[in-house]
C-alpha positions in Angstrom: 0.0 0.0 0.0 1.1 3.6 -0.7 1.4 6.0 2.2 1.7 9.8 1.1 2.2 12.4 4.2 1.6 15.8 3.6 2.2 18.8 5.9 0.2 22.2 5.4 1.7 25.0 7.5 4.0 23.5 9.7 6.8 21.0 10.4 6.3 17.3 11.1 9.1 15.5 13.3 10.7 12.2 12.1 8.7 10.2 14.9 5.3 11.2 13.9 6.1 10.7 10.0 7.4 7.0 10.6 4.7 6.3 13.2 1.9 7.7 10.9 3.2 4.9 7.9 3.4 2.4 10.4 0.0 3.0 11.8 -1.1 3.3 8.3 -0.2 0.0 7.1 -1.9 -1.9 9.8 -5.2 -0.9 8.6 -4.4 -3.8 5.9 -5.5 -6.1 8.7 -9.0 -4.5 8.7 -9.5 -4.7 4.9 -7.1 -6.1 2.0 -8.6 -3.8 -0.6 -6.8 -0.6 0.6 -4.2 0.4 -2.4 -3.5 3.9 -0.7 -3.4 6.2 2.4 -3.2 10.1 2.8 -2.0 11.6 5.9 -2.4 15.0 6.0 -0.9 17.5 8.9 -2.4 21.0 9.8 -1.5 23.3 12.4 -3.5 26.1 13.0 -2.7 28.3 16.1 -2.5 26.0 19.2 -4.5 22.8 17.5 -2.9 20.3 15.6 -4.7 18.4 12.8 -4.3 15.2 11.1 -6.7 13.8 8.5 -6.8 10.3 7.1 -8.0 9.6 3.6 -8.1 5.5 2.8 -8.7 4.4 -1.0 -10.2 1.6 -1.0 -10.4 -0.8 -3.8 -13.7 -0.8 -5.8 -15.5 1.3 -3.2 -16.2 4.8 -1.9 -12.6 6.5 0.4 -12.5 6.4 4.0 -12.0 9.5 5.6 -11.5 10.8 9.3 -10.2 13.7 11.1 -8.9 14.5 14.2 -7.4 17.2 16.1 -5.6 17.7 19.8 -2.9 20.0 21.4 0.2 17.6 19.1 0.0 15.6 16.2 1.0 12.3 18.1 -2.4 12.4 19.9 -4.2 13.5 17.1 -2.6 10.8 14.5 -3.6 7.9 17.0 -7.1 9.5 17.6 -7.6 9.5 13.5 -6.4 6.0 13.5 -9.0 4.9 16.0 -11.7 6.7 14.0 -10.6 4.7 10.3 -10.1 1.9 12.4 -13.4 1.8 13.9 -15.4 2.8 10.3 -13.4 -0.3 8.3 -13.9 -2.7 10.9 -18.0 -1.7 11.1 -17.9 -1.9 6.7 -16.7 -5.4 7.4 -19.5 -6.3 10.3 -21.7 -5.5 7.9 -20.5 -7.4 4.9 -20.7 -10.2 6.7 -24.0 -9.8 8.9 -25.8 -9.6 5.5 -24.7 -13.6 4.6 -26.9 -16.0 5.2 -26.1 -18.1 8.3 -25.1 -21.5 7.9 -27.8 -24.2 7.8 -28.5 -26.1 11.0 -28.5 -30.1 11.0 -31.3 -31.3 11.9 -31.3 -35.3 13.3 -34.3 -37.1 12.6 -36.5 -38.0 15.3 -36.0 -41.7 16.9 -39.1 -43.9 16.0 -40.3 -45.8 18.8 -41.9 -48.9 18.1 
């Protein structure tokens, strides 16, 4: 999976950056379709932003947003949210199967 990590106004540490691709590429366990992730990093004042945009293979992107006082916090906090929505798309992928059929052993004749 590709893993692009932008920066709009400000600086991004080393740390984050490598955390935010490893964090990124566990999100495969969730759902195998995902070809590429988007980090993006905003600062504005004293609030620092990430955003998470997942491309998913043969369906709609994934998207979250979070923000807190540094972009550690608000990376794992974005994470949790994508993590959350794929594993709920999955739930219901499979809730909408048919269950399995039961086996039902014929009644014992008494004679």
């Amino acid at each position: 999976m590709r893993v692009q990590i932008t920066a709009r106004h400000c600086e991004i540490p080393d740390a984050v950056r490598s955390r935010a691709e490893s964090q990124m590429e566990r999100l495969t366990k969730f759902e195998s379709r995902l070809s590429a992730a988007e980090v993006v990093f905003d600062e504005e004042k004293h609030t620092r932003k990430a955003e998470g945009i997942l491309t998913v293979h043969g369906g709609p992107p994934v998207v979250a947003r979070a923000e807190d006082s540094d972009f550690r916090s608000a990376l794992d906090k974005m994470v949790d949210r994508l993590s959350k929505q794929l594993r709920r798309s999955h739930e219901r992928l499979v809730d909408h199967q048919a269950p399995p059929p039961e086996i039902v052993e014929p009644a014992a004749v008494e004679e």
